[in-house]
N, C-alpha and C positions, 0 to 999 in steps of 0.2 A: 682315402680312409685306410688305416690300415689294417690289417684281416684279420677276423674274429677268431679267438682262440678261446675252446672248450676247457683248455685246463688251467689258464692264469684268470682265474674269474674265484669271485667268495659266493660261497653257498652256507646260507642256511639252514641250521640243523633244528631248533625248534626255541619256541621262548622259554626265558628264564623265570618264567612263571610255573612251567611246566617238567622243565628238565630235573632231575633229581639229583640231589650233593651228595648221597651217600652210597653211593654205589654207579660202577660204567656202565653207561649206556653203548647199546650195539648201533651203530649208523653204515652208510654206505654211497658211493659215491661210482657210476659207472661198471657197478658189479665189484668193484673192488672195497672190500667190506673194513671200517671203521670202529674205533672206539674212542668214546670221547667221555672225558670226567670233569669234574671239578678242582682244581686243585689249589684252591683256599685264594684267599685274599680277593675275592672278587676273577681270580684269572682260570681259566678253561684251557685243557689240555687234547692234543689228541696223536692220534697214533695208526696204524695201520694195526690192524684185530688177527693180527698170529704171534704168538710168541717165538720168537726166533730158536727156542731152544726145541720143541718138537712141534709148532705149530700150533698147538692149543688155543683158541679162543680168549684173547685177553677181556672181552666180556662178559665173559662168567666169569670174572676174578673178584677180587677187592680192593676196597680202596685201605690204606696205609699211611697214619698220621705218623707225621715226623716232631722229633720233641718242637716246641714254638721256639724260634730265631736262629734256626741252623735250616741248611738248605739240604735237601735230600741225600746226597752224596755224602756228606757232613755227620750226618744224624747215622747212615747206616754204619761210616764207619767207628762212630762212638759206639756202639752196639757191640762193635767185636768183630763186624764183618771184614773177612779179608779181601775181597774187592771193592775197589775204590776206583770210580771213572776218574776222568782227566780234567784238569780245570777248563770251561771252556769258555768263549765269550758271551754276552747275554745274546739271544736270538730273538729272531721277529716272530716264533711260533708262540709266545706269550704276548695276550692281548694289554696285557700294563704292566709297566715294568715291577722287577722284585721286591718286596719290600719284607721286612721284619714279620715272624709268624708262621704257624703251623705251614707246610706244604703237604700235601695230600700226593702221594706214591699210588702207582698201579700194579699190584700184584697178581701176578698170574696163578690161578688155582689148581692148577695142575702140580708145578713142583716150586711155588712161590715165589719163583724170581720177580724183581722189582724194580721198575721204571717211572724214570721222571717227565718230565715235561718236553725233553729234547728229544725223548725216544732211548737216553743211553738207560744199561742195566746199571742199576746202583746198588745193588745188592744180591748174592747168587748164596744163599743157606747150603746149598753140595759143597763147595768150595771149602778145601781143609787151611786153617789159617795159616800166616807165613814161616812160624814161628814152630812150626809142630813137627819133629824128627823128620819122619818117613818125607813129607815134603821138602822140608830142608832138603835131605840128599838129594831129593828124584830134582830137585832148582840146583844143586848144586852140578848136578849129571849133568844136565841139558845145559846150564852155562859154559862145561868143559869142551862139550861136545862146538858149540855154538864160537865158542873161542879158537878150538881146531881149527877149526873150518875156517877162519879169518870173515867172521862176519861182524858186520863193520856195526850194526844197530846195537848189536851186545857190547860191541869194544864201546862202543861212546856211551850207552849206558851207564857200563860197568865204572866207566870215570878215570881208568887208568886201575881198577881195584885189583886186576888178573894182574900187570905187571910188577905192583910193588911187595916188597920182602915178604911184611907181615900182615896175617888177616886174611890173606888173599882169597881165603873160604868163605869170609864173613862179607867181602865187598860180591865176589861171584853170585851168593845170597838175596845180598841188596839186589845188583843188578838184577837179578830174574827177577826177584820179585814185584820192583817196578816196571821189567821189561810186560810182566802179564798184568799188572795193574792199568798198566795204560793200551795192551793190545784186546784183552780179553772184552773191555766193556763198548771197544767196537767192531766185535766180530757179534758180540753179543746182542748190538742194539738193534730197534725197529727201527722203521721209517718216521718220524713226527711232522706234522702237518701243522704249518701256524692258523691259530686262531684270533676271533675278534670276538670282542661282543659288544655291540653297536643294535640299538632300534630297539631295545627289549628281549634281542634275540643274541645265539651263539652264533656266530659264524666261521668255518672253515674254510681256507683259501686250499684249491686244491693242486692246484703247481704245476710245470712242465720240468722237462729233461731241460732247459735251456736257464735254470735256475733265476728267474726272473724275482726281485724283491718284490712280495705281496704290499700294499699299499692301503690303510685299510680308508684312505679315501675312494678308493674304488666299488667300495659297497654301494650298492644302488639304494639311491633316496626316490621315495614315494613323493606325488606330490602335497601331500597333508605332513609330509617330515620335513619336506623344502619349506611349507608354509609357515610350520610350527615354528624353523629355527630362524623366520624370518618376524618371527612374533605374530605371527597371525594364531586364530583361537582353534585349533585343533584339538579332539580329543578322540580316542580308541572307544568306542563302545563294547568291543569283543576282541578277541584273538581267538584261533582257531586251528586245530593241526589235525589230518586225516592222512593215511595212506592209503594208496587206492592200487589194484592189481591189474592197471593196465598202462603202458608204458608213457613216458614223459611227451612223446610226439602226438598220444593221444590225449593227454592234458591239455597240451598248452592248443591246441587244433580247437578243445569243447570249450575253453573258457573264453575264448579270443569271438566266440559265434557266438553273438546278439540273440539270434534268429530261431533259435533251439529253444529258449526258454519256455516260450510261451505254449509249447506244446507236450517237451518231456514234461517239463515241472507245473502244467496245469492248477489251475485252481490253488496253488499254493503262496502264492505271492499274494500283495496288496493289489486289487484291482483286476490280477493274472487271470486271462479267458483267453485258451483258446479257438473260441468260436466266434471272440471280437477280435482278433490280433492283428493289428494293421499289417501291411508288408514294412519295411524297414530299408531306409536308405541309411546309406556305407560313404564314407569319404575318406580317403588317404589321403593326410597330409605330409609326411615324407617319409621315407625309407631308405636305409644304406645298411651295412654289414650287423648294426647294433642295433638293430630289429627298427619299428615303423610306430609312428602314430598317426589316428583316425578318428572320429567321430561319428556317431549311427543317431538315428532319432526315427519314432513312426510317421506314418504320415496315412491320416484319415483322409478316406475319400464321401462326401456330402453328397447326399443326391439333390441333384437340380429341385425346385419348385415345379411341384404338380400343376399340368395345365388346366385349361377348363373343360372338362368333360362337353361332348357335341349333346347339340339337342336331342332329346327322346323323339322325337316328332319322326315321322316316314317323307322322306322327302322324295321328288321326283328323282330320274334318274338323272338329268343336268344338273340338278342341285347338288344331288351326292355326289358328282364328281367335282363340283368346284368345292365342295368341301373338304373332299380328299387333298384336291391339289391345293386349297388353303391350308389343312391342314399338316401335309408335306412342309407348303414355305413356311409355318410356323414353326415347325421342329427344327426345322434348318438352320433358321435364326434364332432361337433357344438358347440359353447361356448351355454350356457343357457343366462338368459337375466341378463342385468347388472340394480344392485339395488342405486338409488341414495341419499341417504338420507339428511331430511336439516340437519338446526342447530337446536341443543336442545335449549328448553325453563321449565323453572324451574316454576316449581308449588306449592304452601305450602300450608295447609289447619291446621290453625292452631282454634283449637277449643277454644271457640265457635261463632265467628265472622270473624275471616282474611283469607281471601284469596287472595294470590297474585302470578301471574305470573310476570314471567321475562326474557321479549325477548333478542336477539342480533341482530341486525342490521347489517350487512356487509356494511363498511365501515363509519358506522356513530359513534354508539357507541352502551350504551343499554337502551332499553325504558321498563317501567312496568304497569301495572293494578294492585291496590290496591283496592279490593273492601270490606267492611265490610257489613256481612249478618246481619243484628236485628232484633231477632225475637219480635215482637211487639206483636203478637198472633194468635192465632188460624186463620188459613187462610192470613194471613196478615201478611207483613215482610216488610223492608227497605234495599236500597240497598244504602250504602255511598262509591263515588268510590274517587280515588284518582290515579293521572295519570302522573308518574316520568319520569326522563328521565333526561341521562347524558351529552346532547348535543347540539348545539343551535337549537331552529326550527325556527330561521329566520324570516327577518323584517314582511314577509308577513302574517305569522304565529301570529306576535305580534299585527299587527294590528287589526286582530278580535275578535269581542266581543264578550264577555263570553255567551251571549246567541246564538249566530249563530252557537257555538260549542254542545250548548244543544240541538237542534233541531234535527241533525240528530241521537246525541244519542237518543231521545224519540225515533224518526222514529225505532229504530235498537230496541230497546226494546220492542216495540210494537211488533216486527215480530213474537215472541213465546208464548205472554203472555194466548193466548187462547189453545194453547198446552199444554202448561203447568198445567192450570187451570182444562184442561178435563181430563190431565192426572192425576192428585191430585184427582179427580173425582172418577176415573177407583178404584185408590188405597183404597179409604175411602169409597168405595162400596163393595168393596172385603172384607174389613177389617170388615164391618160392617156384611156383611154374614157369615163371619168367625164366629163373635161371637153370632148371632143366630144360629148357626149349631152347636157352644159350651153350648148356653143354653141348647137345644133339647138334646142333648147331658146328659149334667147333669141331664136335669128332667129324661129322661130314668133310668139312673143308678140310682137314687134315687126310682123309680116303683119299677128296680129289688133288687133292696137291702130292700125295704118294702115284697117285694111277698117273698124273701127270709128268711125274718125274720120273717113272720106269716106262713110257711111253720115247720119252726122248733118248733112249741107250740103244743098245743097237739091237737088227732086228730076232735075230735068236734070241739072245740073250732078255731082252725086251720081251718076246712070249713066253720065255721059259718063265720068267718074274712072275708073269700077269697069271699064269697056271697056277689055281690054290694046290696045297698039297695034300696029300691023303691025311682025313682027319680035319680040316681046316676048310669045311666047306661054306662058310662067310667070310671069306678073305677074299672072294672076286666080289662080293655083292657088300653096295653101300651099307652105312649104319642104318636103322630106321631111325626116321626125324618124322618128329609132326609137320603136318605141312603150314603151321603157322611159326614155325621156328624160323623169320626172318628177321631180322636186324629191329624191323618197326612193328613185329608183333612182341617181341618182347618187351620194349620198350613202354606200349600200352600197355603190357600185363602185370610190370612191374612198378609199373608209374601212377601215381594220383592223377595226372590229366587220361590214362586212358580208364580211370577205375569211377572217377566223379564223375559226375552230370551236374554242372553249376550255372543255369544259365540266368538267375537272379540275383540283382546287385548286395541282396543278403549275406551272399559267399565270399564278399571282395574280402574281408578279413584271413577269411578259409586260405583262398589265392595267394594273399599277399604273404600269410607263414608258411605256405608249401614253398614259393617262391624262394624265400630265404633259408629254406630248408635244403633244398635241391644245392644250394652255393655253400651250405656249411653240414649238410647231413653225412656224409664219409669221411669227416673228421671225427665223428663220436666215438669211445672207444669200441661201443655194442654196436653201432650203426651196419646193420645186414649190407655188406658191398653188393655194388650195382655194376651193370658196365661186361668186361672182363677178366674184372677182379671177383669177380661172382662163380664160387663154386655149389655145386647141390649137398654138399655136406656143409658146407657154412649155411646156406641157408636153411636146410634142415634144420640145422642146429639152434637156429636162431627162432624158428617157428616153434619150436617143440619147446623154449623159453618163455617165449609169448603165452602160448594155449595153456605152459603150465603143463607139458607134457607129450602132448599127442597135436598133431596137426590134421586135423578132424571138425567137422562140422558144429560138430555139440564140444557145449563147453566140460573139460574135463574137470573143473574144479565143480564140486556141489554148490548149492545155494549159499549155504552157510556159513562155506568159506568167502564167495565173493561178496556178498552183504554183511560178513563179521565185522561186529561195530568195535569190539572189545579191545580185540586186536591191533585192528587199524588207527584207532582213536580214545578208547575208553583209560586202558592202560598206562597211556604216555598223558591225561591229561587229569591235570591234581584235582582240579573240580568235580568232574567227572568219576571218575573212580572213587573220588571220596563220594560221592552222592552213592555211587553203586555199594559201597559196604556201608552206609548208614540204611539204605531199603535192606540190603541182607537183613541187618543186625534187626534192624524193625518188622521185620517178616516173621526172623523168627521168634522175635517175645512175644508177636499178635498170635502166633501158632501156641506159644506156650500157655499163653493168658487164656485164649479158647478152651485150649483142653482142662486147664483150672478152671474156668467158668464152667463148663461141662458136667466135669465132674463135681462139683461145691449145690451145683443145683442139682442135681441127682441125689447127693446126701442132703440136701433140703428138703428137696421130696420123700425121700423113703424114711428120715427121722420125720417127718409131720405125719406120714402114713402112719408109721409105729406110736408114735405120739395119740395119734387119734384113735387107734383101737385099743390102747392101752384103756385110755378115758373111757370112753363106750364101754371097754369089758368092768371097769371099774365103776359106772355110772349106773347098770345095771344089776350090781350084788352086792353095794351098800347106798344108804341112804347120802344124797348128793346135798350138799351146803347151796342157801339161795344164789351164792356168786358160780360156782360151779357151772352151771349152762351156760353165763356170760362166758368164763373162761373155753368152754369147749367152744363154743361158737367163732370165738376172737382168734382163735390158733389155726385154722384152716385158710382164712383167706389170710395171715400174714407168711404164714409158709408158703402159699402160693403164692405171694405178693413178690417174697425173695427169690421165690424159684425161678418167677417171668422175668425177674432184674436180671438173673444172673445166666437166663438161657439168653438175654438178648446182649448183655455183654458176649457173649460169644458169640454173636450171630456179627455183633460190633466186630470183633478180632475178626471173625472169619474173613469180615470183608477187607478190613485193613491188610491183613496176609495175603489175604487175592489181588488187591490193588497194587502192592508192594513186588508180588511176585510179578507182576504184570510190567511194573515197572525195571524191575531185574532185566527181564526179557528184551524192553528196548535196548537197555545198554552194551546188551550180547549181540543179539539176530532179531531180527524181525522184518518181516513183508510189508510192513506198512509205506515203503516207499512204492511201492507197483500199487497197493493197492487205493492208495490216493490218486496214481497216476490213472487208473482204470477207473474209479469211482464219479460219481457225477453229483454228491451229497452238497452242493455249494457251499451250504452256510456251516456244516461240518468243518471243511475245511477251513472257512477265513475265522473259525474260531480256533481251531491249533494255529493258524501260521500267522496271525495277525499282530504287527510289530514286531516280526522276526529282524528286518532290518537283513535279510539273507539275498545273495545274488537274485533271485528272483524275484524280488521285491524291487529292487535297483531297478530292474531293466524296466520293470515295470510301468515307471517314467518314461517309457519312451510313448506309450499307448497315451498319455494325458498331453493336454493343451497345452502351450507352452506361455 
């Protein structure tokens, strides 16, 4: 096999359901921060998120339509612009090749410089054009200067223009000006990153120094996309995209484990109990550099058939013992208990992003969870799910919208995220002691290999050494080391086998991604070094990433930040957000319609008031017509008729605005992931989560009969 590399691999950046054409998006890849746009014809661009010119963020820029059938370079310099990059050849960082039609520019919002799809600047607005005096001379200067000198790139520019008769101003001209035409747009450019967009989704191949051609065969196929392009009846029910703020070893560690379900995410799934939850058998089917696949299923255990209860009767003492000892070889010969097991479910951990399980269903067909882990960086990871399935899920199924479906996933992701977090905690604490107990460690053995080497000089000389000198009175006496700073204490304290306790076949997933982690974890770029490549300021540094600050017990980020839904998910996904500004907008006209209905019955009431003593003062100081009493009679209960209409339209709004705002709420922050987790309301539950079709539903299947 040959060895897994972390940077010739494609990563997933989000589906094109989701990602937005009219402006960059900010991405990232290993702490090394990204921007990625659209840039017309179906093709997607990306780039490295500095502008080369002071650093500025090319994701807060804009995007920049170029006229339709000229190519970026092209179009700026029909504009007028006097920089003009170099012809170059087509490149593999465009996922299909060019065709005819607007191309979409990235402009930087700072001083509006503008790039294409390769990374080069195509257009620089500071730049005074070629044609314009003061430049002239100052191109003319530097071409003389440049010609002095006998530099050989100007002479060959210039085309012979400095040696002949006439012009020789005009050709000097020329030359610079193409000399900086074609120097200036790559001193100017970024880095670009080839893209694909393959599965619904964009993806970025993210490269080595070793310049390896991205392949975009190499994108990892799901088994429901091998099935699909084999003609089998595959179809997406959902896609799904979250960030979460703890790092990618703690993603891909939670999703790969079975065994977790049925207790973080309680009561949340179909059938999900954990106070039924079988234990769960694990099987590795193979593994090598490109990660492992396994199979898990529950397995119920039956209790034996009840025996016959002994007579009521009082038996002699000879009797009761031959019934004891009958009853002894009864039990002995007893069948034991009968073990039930479900149906298997196939797991793949294909490195370094796909994970996917794949249920079976008794009597429907089989459904999957495609999740993709991207490590985005330190602390910080993306979870892209994707949710197959070979069978119809029905009109009632069809009719809900794609956000009603994300809701209880957040709810269900929520339930671990601060487990998680403090568990990554526990680890990057450990690991951090580790490598202070391997500093202390080395400065010791460094004392005794000095005391050891001024021992062997001679013997004057030898005590005069070993004498600290005035002022330097820890120079005869060793460093303090803890007394577990040996070779195999740190080792434990920096290691998952000495920090886990796994001793049930549940964990064997757990094992087998530590395993494969341990042979490719210090090739990552963020990967905290182990070993003696471990310093206490690296790992500081790395822990204080983690925690989000401080390497400290309690989590330093609030609540709000680590369960923000808005953020992580609401924003980047078009359903979603649009669900959240249709409740705003609806919030607020049921607020505005309340306070109209409010006030409308107020003025209902106080003209039927006035109305009514007007009549009364009128009914009593002249003579009243026989209709007159019907009329006074009739005007009270319909004014109060419109009044009760109109206070309980508001009482309507009020509740629509509370429900709306409520609903707001989910989309932000909310606790309702702990507190389903903490809750014991059953039928609560399998009324929000039921038919979610969410990982804990999947696993769910392992608890049923197969």
């Amino acid at each position: 096999h040959e060895p897994f590399s972390w940077a010739d691999q494609w990563y997933p950046v989000g589906f094109l359901v989701d990602l937005p054409t009219n402006e960059p998006i900010p991405f990232s890849l290993f702490d090394h921060k990204l921007v990625v746009w659209y840039q017309g014809n179906g093709r997607w661009a990306c780039m490295a998120d500095e502008c080369p010119h002071r650093r500025a963020p090319l994701s807060r820029g804009r995007l920049f339509r170029s006229p339709n059938g000229t190519s970026g370079a092209d179009s700026i310099s029909a504009t007028g612009a006097a920089l003009r990059g170099p012809a170059t050849p087509p490149s593999s960082s465009s996922s299909t090749s060019s065709s005819d039609g607007p191309t979409i520019l990235l402009e930087c919002a700072y001083h509006g410089w503008q790039f294409d799809a390769e990374g080069s600047c195509v257009r620089l607005p500071q730049m005074l054009p070629p044609g314009y005096p003061p430049a002239a001379a100052a191109a003319a200067a530097t071409a003389a200067e440049a010609a002095a000198a006998g530099g050989e790139e100007s002479m060959a520019e210039g085309g012979g223009g400095g040696s002949g008769g006439g012009g020789g101003g005009g050709g000097a001209r020329a030359a610079t000006a193409a000399g900086t035409r074609r120097r200036l747009p790559r001193a100017c450019s970024g880095r670009a990153y080839p893209t694909a967009v393959a599965q619904g989704m964009v993806w970025v191949w993210y490269g080595s120094s070793t310049g390896r051609i991205p392949d975009e065969s190499l994108i990892p196929l799901d088994f429901a996309e091998i099935g699909r392009r084999r003609g089998e009846d595959w179809a997406l029910v959902d896609v799904f995209t979250r960030d979460f703020p703890y790092d990618w070893e703690t993603m891909v560690e939670n999703v790969v484990d079975p065994s977790h379900v049925a207790f973080a995410h309680d009561g949340t799934g179909q059938g999900l109990d954990r106070h039924a939850a079988p234990p769960l058998e694990l099987q590795i089917s193979s593994a090598g550099p490109g990660g492992f696949v396994g199979r898990f299923r529950g397995v119920k255990t039956l209790p034996p058939p009840a025996s016959p209860s002994p007579s009521s009767t009082s038996p002699s003492s000879a009797a009761a013992a031959a019934a004891t000892s009958s009853a002894a070889a009864a039990a002995a010969a007893a069948p034991g208990p009968t073990f039930q097991p479900g149906a298997w479910s196939d797991l793949e951990f294909r490195a370094p992003c796909l994970v996917s399980m794949r249920f079976s269903l008794p009597g429907k067909g089989q459904a999957g969870l495609v999740l993709y882990c991207v490590p985005l960086g330190r602390g910080r990871s993306r979870m892209i799910a994707r949710l197959p399935r070979n069978f119809a899920t029905g009109w009632l199924a069809a009719l809900q919208p794609r956000w009603a479906k994300h809701l209880p996933r957040m709810a269900v992701l929520d339930q671990d995220i601060d487990l998680l977090r403090d568990q990554e905690a526990a680890m990057a604490r450990a690991r951090l002691m580790a490598c202070q107990e391997e500093a202390a460690a080395a400065e010791v053995r460094q004392w005794t290999a000095r005391r050891q080497h001024g021992a062997s000089t001679t013997g004057a000389a030898a005590e005069d050494d070993d004498k600290p000198a005035a002022g330097d009175a820890g120079a005869a006496a060793p460093p303090s080391s803890p007394a577990s700073s040996s070779a195999a204490s740190v080792t434990a304290g920096g290691d998952w086998r000495g920090l886990y306790v796994m001793p049930a076949p549940a964990d064997r997933f757990v094992v087998q991604f530590r395993r494969w982690l341990d042979d490719t974890g210090e090739s990552r770029p963020w990967a905290l070094p182990a070993g003696g490549g471990c310093t206490t300021a690296t790992a500081a540094a790395a822990a204080a990433a983690v925690f989000g600050g401080a390497a400290s017990s309690d989590d330093p980020l609030p609540r709000e930040r680590v369960l923000d839904r808005y953020h992580s998910h609401v924003r980047s996904c078009s359903a979603c957000s649009g669900a959240l500004a249709n409740f705003q907008r609806l919030a607020a006209v049921a607020r505005l319609a309340g306070l109209a209905a409010v006030a409308a019955a107020a003025g209902v009431a106080a003209a039927a008031a006035a109305a009514s003593s007007s009549a009364a003062a009128a009914a009593t100081t002249t003579t009243a017509s026989s209709a007159a009493p019907l009329l006074l009679a009739a005007q009270p209960p319909a004014a109060a008729a419109a009044a009760a209409a109109l206070a309980l339209t508001a009482v309507a709004c009020g509740l629509v605005a509370a429900v709306c705002e409520r609903m707001v709420r989910r989309f932000q922050y909310t606790e309702e992931g702990r507190e389903l987790r903490m809750n014991e309301d059953r039928w609560l539950r399998r009324l929000l989560f039921s038919g979610t079709n969410s990982f804990n539903s999947m696993v769910a299947l392992t608890n049923k009969n197969s």
